[in-house]
LORO-377318 format. One record per residue (C-alpha): residue number from 1; x, y, z negated; residue in one letter. Coordinates in Angstrom, 2 decimals. Layout:
+-----+---------+---------+---------+------+
! seq !      px !      py !      pz ! type !
+-----+---------+---------+---------+------+
! NUM !       X !       Y !       Z !    A !
...
+-----+---------+---------+---------+------+
END
This chain:
+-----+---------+---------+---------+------+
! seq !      px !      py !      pz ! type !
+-----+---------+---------+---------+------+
!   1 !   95.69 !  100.22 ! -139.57 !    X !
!   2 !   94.63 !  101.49 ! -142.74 !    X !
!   3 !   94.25 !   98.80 ! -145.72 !    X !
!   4 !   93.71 !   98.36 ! -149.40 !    X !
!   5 !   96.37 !  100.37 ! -151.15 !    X !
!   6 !   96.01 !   98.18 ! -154.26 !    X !
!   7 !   97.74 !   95.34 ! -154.53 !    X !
!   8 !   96.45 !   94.24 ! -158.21 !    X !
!   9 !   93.45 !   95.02 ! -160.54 !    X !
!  10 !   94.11 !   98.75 ! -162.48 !    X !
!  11 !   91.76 !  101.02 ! -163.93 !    X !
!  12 !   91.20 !  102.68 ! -160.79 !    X !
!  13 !   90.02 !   99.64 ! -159.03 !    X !
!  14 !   87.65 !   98.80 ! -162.27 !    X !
!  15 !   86.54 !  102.28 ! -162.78 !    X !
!  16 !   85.40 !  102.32 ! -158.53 !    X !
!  17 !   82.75 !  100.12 ! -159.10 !    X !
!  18 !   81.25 !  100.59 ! -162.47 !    X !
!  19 !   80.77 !  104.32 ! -160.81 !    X !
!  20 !   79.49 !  103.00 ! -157.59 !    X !
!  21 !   77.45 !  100.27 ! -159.03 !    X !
!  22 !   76.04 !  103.10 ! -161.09 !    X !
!  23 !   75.44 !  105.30 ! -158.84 !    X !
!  24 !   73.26 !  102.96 ! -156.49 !    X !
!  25 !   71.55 !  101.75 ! -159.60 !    X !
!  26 !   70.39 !  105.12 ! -161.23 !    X !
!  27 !   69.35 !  106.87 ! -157.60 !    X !
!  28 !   67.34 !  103.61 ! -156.53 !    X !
!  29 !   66.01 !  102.13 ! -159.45 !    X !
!  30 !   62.59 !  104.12 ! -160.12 !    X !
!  31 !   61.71 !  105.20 ! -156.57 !    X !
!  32 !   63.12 !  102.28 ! -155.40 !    X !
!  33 !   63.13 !   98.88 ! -156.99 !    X !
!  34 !   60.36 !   99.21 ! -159.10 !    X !
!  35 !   58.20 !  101.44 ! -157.17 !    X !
!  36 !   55.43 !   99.07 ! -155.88 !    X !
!  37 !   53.44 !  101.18 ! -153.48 !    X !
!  38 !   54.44 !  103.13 ! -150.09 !    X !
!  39 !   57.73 !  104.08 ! -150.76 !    X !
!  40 !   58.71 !  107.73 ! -151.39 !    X !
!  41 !   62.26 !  106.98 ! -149.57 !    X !
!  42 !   61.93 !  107.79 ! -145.83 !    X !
!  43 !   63.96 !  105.79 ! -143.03 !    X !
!  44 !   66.78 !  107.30 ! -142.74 !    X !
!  45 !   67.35 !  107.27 ! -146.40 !    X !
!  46 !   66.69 !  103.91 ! -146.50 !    X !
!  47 !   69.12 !  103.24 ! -144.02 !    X !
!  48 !   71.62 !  105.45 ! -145.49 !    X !
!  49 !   71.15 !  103.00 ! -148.73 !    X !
!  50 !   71.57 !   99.72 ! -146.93 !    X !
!  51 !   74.77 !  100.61 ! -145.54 !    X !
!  52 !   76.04 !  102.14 ! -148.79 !    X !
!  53 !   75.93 !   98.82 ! -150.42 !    X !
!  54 !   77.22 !   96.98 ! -147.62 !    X !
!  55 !   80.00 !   99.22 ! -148.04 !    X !
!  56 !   80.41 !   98.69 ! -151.85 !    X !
!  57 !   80.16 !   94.89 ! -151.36 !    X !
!  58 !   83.07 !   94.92 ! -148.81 !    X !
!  59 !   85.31 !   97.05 ! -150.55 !    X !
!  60 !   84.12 !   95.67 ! -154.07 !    X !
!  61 !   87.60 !   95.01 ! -155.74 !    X !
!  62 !   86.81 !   94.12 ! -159.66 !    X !
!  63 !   87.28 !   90.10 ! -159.82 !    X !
!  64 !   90.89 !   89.03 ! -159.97 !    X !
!  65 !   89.56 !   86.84 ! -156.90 !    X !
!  66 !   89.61 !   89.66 ! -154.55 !    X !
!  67 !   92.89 !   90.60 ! -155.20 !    X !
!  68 !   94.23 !   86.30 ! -154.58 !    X !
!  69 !   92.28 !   86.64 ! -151.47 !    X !
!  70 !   94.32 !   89.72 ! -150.43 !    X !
!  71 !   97.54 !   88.05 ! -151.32 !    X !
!  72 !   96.36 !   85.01 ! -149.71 !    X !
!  73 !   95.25 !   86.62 ! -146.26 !    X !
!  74 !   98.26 !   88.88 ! -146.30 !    X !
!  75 !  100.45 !   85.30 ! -145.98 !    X !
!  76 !   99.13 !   84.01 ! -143.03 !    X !
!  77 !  101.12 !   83.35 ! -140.38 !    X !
!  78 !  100.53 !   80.96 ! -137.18 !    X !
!  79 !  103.93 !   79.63 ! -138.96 !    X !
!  80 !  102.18 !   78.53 ! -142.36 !    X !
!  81 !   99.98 !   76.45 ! -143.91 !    X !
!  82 !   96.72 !   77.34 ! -145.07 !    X !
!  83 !   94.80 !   76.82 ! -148.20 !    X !
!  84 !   91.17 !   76.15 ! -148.19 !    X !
!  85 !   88.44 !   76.91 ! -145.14 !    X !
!  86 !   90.48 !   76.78 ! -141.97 !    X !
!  87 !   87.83 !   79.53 ! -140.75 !    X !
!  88 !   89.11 !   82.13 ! -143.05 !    X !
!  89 !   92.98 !   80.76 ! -141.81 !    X !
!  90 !   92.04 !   82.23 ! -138.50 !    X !
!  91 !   89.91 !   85.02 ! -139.58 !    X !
!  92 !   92.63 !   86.64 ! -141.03 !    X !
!  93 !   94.84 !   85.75 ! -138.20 !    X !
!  94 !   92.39 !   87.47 ! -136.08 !    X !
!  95 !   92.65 !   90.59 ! -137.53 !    X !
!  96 !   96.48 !   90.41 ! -137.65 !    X !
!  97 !   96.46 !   90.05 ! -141.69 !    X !
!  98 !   94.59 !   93.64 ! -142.43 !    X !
!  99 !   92.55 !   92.89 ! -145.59 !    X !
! 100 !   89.99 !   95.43 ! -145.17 !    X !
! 101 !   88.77 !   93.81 ! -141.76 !    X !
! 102 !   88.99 !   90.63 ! -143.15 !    X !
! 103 !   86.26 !   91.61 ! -145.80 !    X !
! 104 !   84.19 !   93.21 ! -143.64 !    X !
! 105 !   84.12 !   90.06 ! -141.10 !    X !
! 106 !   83.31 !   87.59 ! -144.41 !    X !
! 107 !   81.64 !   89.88 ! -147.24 !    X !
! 108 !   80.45 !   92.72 ! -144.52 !    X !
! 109 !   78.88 !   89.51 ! -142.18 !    X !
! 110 !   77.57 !   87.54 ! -145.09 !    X !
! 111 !   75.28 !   90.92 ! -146.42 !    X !
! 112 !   74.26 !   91.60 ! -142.54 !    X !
! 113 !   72.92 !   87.65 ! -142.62 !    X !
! 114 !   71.75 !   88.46 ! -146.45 !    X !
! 115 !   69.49 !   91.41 ! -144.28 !    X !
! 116 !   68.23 !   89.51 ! -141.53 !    X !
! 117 !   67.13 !   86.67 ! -143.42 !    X !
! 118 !   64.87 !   89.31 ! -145.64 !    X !
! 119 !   63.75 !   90.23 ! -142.44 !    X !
! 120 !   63.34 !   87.07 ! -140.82 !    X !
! 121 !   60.99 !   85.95 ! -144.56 !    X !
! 122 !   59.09 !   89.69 ! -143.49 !    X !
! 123 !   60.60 !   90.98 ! -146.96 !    X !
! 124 !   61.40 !   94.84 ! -146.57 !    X !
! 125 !   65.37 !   94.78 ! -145.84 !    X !
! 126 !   65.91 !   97.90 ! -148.24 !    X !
! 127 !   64.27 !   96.25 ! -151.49 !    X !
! 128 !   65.76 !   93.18 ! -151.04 !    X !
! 129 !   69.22 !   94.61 ! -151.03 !    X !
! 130 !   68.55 !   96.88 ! -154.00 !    X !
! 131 !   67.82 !   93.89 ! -156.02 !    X !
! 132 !   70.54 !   91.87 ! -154.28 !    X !
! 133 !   73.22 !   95.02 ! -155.42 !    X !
! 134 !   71.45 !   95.58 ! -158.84 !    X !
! 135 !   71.83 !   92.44 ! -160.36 !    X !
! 136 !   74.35 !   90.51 ! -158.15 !    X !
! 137 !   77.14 !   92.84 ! -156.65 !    X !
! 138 !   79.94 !   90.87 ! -158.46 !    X !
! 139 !   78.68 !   87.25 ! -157.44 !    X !
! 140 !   77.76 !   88.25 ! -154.44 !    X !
! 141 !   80.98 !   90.40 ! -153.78 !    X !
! 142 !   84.27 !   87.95 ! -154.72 !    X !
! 143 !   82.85 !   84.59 ! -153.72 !    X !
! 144 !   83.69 !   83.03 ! -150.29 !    X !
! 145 !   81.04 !   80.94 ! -150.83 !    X !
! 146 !   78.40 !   83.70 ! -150.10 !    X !
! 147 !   78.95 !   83.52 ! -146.56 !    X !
! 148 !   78.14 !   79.82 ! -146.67 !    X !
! 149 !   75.14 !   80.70 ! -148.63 !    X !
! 150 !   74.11 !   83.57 ! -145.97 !    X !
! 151 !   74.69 !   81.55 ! -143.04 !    X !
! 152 !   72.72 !   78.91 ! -144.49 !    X !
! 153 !   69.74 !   80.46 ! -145.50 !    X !
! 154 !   69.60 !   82.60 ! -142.81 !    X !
! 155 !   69.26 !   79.19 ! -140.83 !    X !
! 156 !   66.84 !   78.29 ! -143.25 !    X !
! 157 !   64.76 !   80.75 ! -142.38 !    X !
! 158 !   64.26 !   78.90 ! -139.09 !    X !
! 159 !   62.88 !   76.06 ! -140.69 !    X !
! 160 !   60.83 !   78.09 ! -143.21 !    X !
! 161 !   59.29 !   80.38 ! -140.51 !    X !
! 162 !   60.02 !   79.45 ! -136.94 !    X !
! 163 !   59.40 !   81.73 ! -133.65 !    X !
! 164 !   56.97 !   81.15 ! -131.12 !    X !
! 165 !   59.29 !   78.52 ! -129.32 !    X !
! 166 !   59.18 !   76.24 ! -132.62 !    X !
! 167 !   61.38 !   73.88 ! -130.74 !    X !
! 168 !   63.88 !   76.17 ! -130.44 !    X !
! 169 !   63.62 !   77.56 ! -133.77 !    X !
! 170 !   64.48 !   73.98 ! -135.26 !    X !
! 171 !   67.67 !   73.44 ! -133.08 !    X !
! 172 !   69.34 !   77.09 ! -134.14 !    X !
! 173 !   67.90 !   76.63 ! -137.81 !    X !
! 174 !   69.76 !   72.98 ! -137.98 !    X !
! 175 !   72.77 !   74.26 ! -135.96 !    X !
! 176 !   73.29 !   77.46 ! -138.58 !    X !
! 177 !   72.84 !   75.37 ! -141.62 !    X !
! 178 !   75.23 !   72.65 ! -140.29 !    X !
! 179 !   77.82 !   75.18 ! -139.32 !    X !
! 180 !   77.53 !   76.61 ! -143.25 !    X !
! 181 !   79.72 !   73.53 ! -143.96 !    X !
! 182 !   82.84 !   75.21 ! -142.87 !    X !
! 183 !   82.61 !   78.22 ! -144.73 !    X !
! 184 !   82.61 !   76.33 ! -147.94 !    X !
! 185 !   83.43 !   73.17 ! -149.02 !    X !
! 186 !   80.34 !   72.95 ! -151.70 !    X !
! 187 !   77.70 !   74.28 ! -148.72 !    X !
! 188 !   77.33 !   70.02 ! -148.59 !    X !
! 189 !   75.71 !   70.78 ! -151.71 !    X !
! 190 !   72.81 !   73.26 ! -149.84 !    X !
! 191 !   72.79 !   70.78 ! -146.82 !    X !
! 192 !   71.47 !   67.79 ! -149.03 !    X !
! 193 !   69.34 !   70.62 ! -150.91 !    X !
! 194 !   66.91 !   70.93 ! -147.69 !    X !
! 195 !   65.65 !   67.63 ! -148.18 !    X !
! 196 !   62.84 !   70.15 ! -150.33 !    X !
! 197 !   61.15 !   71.58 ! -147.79 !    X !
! 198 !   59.52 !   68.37 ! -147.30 !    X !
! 199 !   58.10 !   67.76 ! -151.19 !    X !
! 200 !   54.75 !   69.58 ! -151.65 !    X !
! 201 !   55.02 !   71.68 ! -154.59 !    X !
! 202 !   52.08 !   72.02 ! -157.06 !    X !
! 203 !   51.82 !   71.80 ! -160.82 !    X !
! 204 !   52.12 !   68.45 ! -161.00 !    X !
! 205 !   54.81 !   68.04 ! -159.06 !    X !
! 206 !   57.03 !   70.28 ! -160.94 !    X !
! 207 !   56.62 !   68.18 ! -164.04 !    X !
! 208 !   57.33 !   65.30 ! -161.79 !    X !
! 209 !   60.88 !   67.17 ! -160.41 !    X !
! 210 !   61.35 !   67.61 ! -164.45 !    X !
! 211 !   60.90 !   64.28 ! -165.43 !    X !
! 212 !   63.67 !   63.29 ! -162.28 !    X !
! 213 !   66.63 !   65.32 ! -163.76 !    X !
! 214 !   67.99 !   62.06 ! -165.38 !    X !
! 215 !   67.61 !   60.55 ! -162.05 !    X !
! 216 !   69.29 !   63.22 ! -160.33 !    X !
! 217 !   72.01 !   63.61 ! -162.52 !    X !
! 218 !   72.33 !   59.91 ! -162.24 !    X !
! 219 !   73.02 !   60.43 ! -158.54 !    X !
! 220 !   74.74 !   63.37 ! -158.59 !    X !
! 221 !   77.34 !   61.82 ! -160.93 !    X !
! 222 !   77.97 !   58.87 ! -159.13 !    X !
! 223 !   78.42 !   60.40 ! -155.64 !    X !
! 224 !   79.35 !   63.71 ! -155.90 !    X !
! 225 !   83.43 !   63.03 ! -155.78 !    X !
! 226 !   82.42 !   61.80 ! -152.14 !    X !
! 227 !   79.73 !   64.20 ! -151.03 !    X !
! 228 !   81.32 !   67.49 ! -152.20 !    X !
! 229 !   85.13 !   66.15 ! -150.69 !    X !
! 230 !   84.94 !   63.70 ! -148.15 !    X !
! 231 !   87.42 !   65.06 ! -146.25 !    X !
! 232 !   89.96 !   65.33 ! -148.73 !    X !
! 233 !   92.25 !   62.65 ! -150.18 !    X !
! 234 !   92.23 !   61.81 ! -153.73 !    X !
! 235 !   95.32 !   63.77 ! -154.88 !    X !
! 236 !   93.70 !   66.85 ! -153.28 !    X !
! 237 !   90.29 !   65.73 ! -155.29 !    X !
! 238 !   92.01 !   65.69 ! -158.68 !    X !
! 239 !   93.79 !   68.77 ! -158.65 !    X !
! 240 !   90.37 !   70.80 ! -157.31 !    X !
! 241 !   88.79 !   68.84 ! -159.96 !    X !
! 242 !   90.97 !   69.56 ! -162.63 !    X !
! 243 !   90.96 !   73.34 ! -161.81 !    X !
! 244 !   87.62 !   73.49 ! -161.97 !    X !
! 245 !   87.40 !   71.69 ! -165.38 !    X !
! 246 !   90.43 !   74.08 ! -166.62 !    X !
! 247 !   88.42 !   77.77 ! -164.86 !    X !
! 248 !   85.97 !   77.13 ! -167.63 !    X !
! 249 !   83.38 !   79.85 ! -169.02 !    X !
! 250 !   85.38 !   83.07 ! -170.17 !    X !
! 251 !   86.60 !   82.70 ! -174.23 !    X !
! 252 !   85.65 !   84.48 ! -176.98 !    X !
! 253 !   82.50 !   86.00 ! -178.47 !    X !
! 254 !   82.17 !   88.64 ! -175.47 !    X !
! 255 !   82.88 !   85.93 ! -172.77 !    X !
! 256 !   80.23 !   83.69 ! -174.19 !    X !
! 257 !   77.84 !   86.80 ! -174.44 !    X !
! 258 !   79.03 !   87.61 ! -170.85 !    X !
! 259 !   78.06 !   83.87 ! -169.79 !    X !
! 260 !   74.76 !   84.26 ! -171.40 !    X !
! 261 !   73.65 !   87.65 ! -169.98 !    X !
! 262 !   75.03 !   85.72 ! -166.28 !    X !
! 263 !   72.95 !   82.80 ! -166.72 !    X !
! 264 !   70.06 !   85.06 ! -167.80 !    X !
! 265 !   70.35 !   86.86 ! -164.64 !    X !
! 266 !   69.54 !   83.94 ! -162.53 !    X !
! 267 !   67.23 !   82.22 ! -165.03 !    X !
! 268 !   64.84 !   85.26 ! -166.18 !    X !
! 269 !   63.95 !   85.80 ! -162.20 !    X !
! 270 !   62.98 !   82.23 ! -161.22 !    X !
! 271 !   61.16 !   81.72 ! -164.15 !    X !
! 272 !   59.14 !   84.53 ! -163.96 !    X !
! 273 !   58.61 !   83.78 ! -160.29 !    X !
! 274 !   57.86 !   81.04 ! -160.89 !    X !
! 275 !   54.78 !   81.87 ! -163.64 !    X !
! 276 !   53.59 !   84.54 ! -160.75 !    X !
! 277 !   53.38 !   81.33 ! -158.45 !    X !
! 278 !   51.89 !   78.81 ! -160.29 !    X !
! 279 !   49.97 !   80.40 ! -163.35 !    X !
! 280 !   48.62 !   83.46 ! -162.86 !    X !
! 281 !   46.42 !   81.92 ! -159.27 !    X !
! 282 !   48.65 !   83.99 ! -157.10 !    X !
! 283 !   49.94 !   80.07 ! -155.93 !    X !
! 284 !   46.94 !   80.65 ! -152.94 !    X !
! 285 !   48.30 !   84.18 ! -152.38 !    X !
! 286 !   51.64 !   83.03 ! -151.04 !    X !
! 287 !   52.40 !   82.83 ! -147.77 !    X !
! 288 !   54.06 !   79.30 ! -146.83 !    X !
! 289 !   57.38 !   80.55 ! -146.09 !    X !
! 290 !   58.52 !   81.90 ! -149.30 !    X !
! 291 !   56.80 !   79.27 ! -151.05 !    X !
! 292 !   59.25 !   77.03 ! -148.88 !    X !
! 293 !   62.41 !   79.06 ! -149.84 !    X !
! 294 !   61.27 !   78.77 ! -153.00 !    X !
! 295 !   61.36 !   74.81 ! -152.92 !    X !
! 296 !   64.50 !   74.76 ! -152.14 !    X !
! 297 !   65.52 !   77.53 ! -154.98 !    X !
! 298 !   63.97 !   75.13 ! -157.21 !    X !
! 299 !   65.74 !   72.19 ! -156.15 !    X !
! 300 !   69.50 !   74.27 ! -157.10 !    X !
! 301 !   68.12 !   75.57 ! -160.27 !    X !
! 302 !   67.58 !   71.74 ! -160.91 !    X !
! 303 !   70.76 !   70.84 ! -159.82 !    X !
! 304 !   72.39 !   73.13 ! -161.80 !    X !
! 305 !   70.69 !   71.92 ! -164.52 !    X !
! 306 !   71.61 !   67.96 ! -163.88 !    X !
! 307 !   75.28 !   69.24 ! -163.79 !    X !
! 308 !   74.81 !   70.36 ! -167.61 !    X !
! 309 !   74.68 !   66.55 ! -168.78 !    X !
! 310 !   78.25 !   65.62 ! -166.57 !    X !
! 311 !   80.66 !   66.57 ! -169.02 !    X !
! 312 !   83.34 !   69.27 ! -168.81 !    X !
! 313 !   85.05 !   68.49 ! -165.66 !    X !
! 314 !   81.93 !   69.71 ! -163.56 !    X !
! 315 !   81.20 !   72.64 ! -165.97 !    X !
! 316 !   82.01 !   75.04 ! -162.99 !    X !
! 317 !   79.30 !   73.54 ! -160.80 !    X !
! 318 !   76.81 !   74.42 ! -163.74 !    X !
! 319 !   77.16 !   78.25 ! -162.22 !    X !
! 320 !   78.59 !   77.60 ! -158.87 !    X !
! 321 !   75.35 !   75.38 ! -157.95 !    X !
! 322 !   73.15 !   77.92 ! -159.78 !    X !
! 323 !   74.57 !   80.65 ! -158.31 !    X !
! 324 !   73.19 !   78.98 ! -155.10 !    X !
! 325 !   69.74 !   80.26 ! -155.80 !    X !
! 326 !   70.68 !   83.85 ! -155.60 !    X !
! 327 !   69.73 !   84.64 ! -152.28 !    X !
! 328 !   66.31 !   82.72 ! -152.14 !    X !
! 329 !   65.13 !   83.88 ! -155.68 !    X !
! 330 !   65.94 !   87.86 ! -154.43 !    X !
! 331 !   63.90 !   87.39 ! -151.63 !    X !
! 332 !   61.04 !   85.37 ! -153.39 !    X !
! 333 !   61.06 !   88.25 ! -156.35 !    X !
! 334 !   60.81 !   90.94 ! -153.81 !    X !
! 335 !   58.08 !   89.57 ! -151.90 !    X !
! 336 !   56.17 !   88.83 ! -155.07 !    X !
! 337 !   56.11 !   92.11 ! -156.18 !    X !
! 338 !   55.89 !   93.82 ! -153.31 !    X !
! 339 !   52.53 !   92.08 ! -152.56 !    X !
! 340 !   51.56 !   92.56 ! -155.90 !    X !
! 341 !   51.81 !   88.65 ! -157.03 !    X !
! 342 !   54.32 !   90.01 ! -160.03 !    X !
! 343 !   53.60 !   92.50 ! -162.59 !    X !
! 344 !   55.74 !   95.13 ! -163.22 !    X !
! 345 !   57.18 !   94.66 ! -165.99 !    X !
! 346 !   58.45 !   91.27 ! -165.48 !    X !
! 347 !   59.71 !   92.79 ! -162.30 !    X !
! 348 !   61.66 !   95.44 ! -164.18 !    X !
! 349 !   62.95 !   92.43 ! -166.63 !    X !
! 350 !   63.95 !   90.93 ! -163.42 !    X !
! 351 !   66.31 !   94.23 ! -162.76 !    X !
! 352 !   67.33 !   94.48 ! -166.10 !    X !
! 353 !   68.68 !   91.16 ! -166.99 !    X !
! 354 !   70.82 !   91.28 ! -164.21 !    X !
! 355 !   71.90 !   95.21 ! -164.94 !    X !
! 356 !   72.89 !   94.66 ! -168.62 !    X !
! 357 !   75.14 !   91.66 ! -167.13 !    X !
! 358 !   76.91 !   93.87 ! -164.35 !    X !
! 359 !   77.10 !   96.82 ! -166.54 !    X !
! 360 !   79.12 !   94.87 ! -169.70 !    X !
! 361 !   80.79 !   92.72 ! -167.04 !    X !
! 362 !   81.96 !   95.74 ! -165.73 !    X !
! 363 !   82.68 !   97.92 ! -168.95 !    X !
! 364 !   84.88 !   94.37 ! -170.16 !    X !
! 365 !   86.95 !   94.34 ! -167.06 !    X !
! 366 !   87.93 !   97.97 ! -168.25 !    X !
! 367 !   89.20 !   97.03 ! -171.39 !    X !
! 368 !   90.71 !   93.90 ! -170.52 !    X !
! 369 !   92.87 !   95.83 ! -167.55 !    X !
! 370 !   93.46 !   98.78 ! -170.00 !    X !
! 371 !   94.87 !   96.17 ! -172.80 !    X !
! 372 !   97.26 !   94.91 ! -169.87 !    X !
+-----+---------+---------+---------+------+
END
């Protein structure tokens, strides 16, 4: 069966997605993201669009991740060992080591669960994965993680907006965001993070939450060897410790301006979501679900930021735990402006922070594989 014919990163790979990124980006972004009434796109089109960039995020091959992955799922055997999530072990035992179907099981199933939980939070499907593409593609697109993240949220969305049957709701909701846990390691990390539905948020709560980070990190820092790896033994805990502390922020002027422009991407849209929310009296506006997804956005921004005062061995989980809020803050921005709660200008600052990011990201990885 047919399957990637690349084995390594070259400028063909690099060149594929700036052009596809672009192309998504320049035929969607007027009529699409930031057009705030009906839209002019009919159904089909829509459609059409939504399975476009599923199709771009499954065959997405920039990061030098994607490319270990392959190498990694091309090895298995019922003979060897495995490294990591035993789920993706017999994933890509499954599909008898094809690389392409094992992508489209993890990246294709985590964007389907990205879609239903839009759906699920009545947030149109086709906006919400605009923005998702627009200003995440390569997060969303390398990480394993992101599967965690979709099956957990999408259980969220139980919680956050149950069916009829609430009962019933809770048990799958609880189930889903349980099962996260062996997608990813660090989905412990979103488990403990649901603890925020339950804290009312209001203005003066927020300063409250802000006054906590000491407290947090406090916490964080003395338990997180235990929480994050419980299951692992203390050799293993050292040596994934010490990899993350040595897979530090990229060097170099351009890799800190790359770093910037990536935190920006994630910062610019909860902060302005959260001014729509809270100071401009569209707070009574919202409905209760996304004001609960939001909670819980709030509480990984937070942790991210705790992880800033830890020192250099948990530098990663700055990102890694920020990167967390991507699929709650797309859905919360979407809904906001859709209902008109966000103006649109902070709405296109939303777009653009996380465009200029993807496009240098992906205009560096050209020159770096070109220099090679």
């Amino acid at each position: 069966m047919f399957d990637f014919p690349f084995q390594e990163p070259n400028l063909f790979t690099s060149f594929y997605c700036l052009l596809f990124y672009s192309i998504l980006f320049s035929n969607n972004y007027r009529k699409g993201l930031l057009y705030q009434n009906q839209s002019t796109v009919n159904k089909s089109n829509q459609n059409w669009t939504i399975f476009f960039i599923g199709f771009f995020i499954v065959t997405h091959c920039l990061k030098g991740d994607f490319f270990h992955m392959m190498e990694r799922v091309h090895g298995y055997s019922s003979y060897s060992a495995y490294v990591g999530e035993e789920i993706y072990y017999k994933i890509g035992l499954f599909v008898g080591n094809n690389y392409l179907l094992f992508r489209t099981i993890v990246w294709g199933g985590a964007f389907y669960l990205f879609c239903q939980t839009a759906k699920r939070m009545q947030v149109p499907v086709y906006y919400a994965a605009l923005l998702l593409i627009a200003t995440h593609s390569i997060i969303f697109s390398y990480a394993r993680v992101s599967l965690a993240m979709a099956v957990y949220f999408y259980g969220l969305s139980f919680l956050c907006r149950p069916n009829k049957v609430k009962l019933f709701s809770y048990i799958i909701g609880i189930s889903l965001i349980l099962l996260s846990r062996e997608f990813h390691s660090s989905a412990v990390i979103m488990i403990a993070m649901t603890f925020m539905l339950f804290i009312p948020i209001k203005k003066w709560t927020l300063i409250v939450i802000l006054v906590a980070i000491p407290l947090l990190v406090g916490v964080l820092k003395d338990y997180f060897y235990l929480i994050a790896f419980s299951d692992a033994t203390d050799e293993v805990v050292a040596k994934k410790m010490q990899g993350y502390s040595d897979r530090e922020v990229e060097k170099g002027i351009a890799g800190r301006i790359i770093s910037i422009l990536q935190y920006a991407s994630f910062y610019i849209p909860f902060i302005l979501s959260s001014i729509s929310l809270f100071f401009n009296e569209e707070y009574k506006k919202c409905s209760i679900e996304i004001l609960r997804f939001y909670k819980v956005a709030l509480g990984f921004v937070l942790a991210s930021i705790a992880f800033t005062f830890m020192g250099s061995t948990f530098v990663t989980f700055v990102y890694r735990v920020l990167f967390m809020s991507m699929i709650p803050s797309t859905i919360i921005v979407v809904y906001l402006y859709r209902n008109e709660m966000m103006q649109k200008k902070h709405m296109a600052l939303c777009v653009i922070s996380g465009f200029l990011f993807l496009l240098i990201k992906y205009m560096y990885d050209i020159y770096i594989v070109a220099g090679q």
